[in-house]
Backbone as XML, in Angstrom:
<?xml version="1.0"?>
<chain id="A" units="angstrom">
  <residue number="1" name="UNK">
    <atom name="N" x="185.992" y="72.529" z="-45.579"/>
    <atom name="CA" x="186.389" y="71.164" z="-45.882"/>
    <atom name="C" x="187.909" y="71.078" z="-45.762"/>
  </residue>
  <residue number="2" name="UNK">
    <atom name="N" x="188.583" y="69.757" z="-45.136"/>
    <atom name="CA" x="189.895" y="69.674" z="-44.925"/>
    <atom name="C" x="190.449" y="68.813" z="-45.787"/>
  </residue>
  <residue number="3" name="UNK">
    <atom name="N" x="192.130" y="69.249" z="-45.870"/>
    <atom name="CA" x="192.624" y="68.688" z="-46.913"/>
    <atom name="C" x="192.200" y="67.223" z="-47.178"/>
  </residue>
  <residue number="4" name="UNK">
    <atom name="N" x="192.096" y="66.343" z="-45.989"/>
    <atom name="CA" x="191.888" y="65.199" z="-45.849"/>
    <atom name="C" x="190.714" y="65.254" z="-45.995"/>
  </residue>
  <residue number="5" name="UNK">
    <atom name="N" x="189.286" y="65.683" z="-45.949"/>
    <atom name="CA" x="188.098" y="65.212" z="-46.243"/>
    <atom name="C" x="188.067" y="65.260" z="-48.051"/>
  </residue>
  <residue number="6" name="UNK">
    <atom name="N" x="188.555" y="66.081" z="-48.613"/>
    <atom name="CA" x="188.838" y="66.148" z="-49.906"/>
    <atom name="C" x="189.129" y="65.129" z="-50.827"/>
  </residue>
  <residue number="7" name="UNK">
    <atom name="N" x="190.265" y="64.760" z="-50.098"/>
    <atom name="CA" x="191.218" y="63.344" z="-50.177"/>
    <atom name="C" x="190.181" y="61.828" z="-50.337"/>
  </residue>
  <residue number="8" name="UNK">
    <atom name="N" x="189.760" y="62.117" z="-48.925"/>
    <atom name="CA" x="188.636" y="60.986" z="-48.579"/>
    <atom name="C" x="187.548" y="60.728" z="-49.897"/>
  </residue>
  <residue number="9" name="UNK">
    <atom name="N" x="187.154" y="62.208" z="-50.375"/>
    <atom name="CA" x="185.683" y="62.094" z="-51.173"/>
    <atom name="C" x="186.144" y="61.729" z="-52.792"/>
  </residue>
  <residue number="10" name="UNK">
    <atom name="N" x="187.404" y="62.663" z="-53.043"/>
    <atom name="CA" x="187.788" y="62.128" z="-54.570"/>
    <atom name="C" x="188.277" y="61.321" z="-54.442"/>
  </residue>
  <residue number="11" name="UNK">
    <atom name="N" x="188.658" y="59.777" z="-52.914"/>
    <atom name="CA" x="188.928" y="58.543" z="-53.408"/>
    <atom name="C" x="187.762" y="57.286" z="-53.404"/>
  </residue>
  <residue number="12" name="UNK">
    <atom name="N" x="186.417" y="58.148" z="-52.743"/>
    <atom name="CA" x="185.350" y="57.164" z="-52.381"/>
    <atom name="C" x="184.634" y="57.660" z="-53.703"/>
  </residue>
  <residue number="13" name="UNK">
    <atom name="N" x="184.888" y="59.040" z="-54.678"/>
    <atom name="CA" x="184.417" y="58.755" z="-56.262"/>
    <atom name="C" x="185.123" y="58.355" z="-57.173"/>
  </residue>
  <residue number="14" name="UNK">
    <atom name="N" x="186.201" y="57.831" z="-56.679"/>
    <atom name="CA" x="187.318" y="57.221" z="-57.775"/>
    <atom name="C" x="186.688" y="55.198" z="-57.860"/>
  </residue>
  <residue number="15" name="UNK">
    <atom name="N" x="186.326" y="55.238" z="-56.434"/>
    <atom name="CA" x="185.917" y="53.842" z="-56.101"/>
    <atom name="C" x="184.371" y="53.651" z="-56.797"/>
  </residue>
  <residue number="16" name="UNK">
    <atom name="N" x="183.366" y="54.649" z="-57.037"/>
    <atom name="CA" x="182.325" y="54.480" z="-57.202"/>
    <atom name="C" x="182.566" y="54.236" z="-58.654"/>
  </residue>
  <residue number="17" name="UNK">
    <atom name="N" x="183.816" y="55.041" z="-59.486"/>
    <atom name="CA" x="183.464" y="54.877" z="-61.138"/>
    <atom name="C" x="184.361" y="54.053" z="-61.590"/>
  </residue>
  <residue number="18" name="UNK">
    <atom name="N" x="185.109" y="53.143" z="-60.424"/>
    <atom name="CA" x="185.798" y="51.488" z="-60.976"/>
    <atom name="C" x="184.231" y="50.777" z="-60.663"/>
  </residue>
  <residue number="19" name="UNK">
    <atom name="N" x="183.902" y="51.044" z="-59.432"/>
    <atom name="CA" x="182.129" y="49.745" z="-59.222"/>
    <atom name="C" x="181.349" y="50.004" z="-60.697"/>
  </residue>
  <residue number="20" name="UNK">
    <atom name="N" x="181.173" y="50.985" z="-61.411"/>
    <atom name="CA" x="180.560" y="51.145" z="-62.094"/>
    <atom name="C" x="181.138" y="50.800" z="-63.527"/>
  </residue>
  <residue number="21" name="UNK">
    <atom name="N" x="182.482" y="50.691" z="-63.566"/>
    <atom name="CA" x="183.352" y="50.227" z="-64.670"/>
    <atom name="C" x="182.937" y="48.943" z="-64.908"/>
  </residue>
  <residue number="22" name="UNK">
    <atom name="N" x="183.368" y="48.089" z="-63.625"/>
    <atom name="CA" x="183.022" y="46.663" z="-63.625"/>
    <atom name="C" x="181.712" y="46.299" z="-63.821"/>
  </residue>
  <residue number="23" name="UNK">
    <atom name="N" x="180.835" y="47.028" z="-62.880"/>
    <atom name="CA" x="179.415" y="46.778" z="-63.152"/>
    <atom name="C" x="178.651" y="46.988" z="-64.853"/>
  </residue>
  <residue number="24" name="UNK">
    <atom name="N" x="179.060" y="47.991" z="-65.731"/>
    <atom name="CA" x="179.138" y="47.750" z="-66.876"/>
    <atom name="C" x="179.534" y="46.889" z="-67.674"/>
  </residue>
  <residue number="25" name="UNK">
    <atom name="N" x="181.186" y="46.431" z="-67.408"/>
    <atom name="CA" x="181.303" y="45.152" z="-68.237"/>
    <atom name="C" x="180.701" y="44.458" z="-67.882"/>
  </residue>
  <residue number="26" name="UNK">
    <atom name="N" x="180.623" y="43.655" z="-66.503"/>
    <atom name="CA" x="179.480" y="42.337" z="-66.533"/>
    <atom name="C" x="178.249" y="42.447" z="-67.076"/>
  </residue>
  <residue number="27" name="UNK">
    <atom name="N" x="177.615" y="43.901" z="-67.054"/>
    <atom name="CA" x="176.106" y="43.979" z="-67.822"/>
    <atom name="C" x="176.356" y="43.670" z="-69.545"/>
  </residue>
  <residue number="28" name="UNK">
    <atom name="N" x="177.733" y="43.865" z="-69.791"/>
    <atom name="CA" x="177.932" y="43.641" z="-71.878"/>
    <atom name="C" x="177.886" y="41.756" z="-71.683"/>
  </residue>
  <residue number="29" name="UNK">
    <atom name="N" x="179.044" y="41.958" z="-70.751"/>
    <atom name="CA" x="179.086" y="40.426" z="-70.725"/>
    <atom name="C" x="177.853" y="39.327" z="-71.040"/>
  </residue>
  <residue number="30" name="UNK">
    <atom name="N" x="176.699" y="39.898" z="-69.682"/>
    <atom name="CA" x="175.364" y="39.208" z="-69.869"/>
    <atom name="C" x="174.180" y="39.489" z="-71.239"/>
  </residue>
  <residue number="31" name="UNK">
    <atom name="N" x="174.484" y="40.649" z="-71.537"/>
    <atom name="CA" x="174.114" y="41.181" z="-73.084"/>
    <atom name="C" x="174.489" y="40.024" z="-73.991"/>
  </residue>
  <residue number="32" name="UNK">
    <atom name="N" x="175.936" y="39.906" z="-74.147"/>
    <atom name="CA" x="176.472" y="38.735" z="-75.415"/>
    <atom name="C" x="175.929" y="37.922" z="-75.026"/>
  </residue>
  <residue number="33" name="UNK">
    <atom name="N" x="175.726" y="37.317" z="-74.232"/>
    <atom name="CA" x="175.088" y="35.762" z="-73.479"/>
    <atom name="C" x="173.772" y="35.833" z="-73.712"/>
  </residue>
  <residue number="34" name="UNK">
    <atom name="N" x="172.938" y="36.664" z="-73.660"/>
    <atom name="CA" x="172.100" y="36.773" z="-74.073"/>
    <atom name="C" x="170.940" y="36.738" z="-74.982"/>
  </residue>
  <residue number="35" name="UNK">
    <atom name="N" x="172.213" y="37.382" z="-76.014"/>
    <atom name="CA" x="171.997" y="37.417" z="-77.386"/>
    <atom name="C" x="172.438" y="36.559" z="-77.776"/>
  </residue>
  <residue number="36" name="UNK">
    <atom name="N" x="173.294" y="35.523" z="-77.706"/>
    <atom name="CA" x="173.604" y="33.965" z="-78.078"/>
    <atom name="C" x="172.859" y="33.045" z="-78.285"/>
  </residue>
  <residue number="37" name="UNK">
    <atom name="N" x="171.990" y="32.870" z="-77.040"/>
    <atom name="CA" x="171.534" y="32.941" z="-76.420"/>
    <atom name="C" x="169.413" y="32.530" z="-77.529"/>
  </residue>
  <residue number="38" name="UNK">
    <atom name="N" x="169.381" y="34.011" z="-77.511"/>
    <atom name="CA" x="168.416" y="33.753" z="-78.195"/>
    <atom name="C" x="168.435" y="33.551" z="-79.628"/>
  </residue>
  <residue number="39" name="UNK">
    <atom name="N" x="169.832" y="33.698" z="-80.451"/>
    <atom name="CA" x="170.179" y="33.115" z="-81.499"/>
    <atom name="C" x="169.851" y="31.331" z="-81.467"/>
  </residue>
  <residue number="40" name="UNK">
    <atom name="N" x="170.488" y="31.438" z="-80.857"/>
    <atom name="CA" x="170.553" y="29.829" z="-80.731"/>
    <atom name="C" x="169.089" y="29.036" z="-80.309"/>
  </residue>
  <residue number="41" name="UNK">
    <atom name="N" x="168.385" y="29.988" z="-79.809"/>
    <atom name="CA" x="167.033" y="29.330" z="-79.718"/>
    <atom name="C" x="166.123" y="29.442" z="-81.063"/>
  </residue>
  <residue number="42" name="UNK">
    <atom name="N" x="166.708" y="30.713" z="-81.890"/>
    <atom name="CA" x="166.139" y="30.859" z="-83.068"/>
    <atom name="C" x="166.262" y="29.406" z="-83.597"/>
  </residue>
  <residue number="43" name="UNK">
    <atom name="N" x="167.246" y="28.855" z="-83.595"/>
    <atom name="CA" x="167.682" y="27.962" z="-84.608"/>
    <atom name="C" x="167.187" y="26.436" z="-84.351"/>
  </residue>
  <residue number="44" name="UNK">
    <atom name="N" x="166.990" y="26.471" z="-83.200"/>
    <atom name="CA" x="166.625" y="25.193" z="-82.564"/>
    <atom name="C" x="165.226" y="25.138" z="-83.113"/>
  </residue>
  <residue number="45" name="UNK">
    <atom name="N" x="164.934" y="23.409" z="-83.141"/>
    <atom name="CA" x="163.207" y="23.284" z="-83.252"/>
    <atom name="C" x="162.471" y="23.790" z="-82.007"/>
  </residue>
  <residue number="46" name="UNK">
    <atom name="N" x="161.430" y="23.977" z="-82.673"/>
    <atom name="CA" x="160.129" y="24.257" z="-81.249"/>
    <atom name="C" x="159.909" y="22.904" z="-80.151"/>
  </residue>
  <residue number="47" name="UNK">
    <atom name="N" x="159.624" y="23.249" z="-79.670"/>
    <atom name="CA" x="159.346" y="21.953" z="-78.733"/>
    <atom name="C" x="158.400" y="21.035" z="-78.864"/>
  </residue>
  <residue number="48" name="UNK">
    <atom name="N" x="157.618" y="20.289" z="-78.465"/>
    <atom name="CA" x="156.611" y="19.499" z="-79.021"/>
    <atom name="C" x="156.010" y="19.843" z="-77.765"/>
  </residue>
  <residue number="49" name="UNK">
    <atom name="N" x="154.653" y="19.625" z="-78.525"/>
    <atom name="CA" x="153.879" y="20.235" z="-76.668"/>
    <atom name="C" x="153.953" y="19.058" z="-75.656"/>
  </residue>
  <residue number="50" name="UNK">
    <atom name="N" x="154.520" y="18.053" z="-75.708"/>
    <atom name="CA" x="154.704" y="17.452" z="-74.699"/>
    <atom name="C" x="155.550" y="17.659" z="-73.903"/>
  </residue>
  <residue number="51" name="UNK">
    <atom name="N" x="156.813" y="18.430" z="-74.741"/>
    <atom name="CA" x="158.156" y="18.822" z="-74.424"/>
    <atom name="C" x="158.012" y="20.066" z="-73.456"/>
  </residue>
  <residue number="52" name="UNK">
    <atom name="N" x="156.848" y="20.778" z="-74.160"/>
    <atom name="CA" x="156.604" y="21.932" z="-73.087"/>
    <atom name="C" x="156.101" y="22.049" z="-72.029"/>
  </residue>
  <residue number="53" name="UNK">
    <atom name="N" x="154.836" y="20.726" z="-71.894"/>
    <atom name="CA" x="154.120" y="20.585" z="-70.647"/>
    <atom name="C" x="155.445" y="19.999" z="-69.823"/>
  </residue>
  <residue number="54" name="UNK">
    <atom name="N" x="156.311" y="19.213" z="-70.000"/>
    <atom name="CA" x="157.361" y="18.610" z="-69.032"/>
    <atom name="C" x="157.974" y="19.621" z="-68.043"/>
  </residue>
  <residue number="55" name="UNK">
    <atom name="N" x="158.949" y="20.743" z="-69.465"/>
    <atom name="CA" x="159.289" y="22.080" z="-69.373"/>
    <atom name="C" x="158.351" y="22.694" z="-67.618"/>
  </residue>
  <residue number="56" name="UNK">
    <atom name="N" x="157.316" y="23.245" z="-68.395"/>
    <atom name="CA" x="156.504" y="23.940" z="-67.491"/>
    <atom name="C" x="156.472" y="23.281" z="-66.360"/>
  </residue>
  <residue number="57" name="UNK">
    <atom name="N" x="155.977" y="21.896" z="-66.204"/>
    <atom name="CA" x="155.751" y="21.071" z="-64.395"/>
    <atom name="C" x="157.086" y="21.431" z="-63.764"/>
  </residue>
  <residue number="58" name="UNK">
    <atom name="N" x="158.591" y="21.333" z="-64.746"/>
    <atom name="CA" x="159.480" y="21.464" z="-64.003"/>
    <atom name="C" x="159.857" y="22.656" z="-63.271"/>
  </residue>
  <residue number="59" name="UNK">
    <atom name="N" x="159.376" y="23.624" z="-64.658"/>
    <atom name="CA" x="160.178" y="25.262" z="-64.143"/>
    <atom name="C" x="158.554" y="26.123" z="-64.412"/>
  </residue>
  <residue number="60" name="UNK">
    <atom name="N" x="158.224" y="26.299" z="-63.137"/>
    <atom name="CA" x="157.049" y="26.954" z="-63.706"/>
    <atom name="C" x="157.380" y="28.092" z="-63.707"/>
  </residue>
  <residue number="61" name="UNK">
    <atom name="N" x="156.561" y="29.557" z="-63.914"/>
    <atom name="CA" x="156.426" y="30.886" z="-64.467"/>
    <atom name="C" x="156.606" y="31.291" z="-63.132"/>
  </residue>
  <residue number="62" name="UNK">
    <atom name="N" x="157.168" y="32.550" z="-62.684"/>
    <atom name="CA" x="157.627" y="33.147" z="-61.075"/>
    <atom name="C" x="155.624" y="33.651" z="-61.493"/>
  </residue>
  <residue number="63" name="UNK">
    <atom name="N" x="155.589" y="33.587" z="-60.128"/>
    <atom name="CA" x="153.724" y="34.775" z="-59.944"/>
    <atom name="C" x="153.672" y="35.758" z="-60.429"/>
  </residue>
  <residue number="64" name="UNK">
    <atom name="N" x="155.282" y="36.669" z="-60.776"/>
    <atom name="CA" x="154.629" y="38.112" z="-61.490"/>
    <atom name="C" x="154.458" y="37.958" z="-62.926"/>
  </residue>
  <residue number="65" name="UNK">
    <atom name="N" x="155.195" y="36.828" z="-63.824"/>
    <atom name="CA" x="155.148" y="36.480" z="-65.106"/>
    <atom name="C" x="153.514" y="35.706" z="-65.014"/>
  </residue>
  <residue number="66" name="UNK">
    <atom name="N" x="152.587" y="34.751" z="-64.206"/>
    <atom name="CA" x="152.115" y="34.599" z="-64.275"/>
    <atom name="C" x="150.793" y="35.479" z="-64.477"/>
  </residue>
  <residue number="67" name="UNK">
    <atom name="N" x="151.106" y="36.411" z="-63.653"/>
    <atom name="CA" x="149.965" y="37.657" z="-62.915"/>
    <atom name="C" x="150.073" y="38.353" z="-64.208"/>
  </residue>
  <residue number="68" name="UNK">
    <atom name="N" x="150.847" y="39.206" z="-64.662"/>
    <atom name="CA" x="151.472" y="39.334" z="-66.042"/>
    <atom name="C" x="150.352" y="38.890" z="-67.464"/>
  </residue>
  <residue number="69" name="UNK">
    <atom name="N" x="150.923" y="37.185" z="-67.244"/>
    <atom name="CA" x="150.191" y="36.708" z="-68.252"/>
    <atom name="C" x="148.492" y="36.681" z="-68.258"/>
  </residue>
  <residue number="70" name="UNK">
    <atom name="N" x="148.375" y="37.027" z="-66.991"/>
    <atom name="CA" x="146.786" y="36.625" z="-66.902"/>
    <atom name="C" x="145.948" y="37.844" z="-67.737"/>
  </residue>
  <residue number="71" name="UNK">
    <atom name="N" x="146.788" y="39.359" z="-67.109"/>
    <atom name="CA" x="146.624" y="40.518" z="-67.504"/>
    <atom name="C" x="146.428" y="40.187" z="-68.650"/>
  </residue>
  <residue number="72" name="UNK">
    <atom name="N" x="147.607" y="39.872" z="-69.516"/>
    <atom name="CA" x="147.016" y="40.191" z="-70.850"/>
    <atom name="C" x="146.205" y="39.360" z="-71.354"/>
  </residue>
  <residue number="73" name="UNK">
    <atom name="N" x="146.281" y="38.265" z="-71.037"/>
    <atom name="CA" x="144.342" y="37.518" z="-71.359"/>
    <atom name="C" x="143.684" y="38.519" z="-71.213"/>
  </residue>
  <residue number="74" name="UNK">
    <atom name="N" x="143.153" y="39.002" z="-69.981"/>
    <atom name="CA" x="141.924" y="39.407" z="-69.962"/>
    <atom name="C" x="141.691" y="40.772" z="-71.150"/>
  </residue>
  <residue number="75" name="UNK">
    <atom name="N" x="142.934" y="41.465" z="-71.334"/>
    <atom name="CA" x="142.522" y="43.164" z="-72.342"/>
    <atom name="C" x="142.143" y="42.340" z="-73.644"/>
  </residue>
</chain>
């Protein structure tokens, strides 16, 4: 290995553990948000089931949350 390939590799792992620096804070970041998040839903009223059927027509469930949900019906 040459001086310069050396060079090259401890600066392309110097680069991998800033991506991973950053990539950690944004994962705390979305953590707090998160957890706000579902605080704040704690606190809120429930919805009224009319509120939820609206909810649902608008934003329905992706197919694997659906597929998901079916699963556990059936056990």
């Amino acid at each position: 290995m040459s001086l310069q390939d050396g060079e090259a590799r401890k600066r392309r792992l110097l680069e991998r553990k800033q991506l991973l620096r950053e990539q950690q804070a944004i994962n705390k970041q979305m953590l707090a948000i998160f957890d706000e998040e579902d605080e704040r839903s704690q606190q809120e009223t429930p919805l009224s089931q009319q509120d939820a059927l609206a909810t649902f027509a608008t934003h329905p469930p992706s197919r694997r949350t659906s597929e998901a949900n079916m699963q556990t019906l059936r056990q």
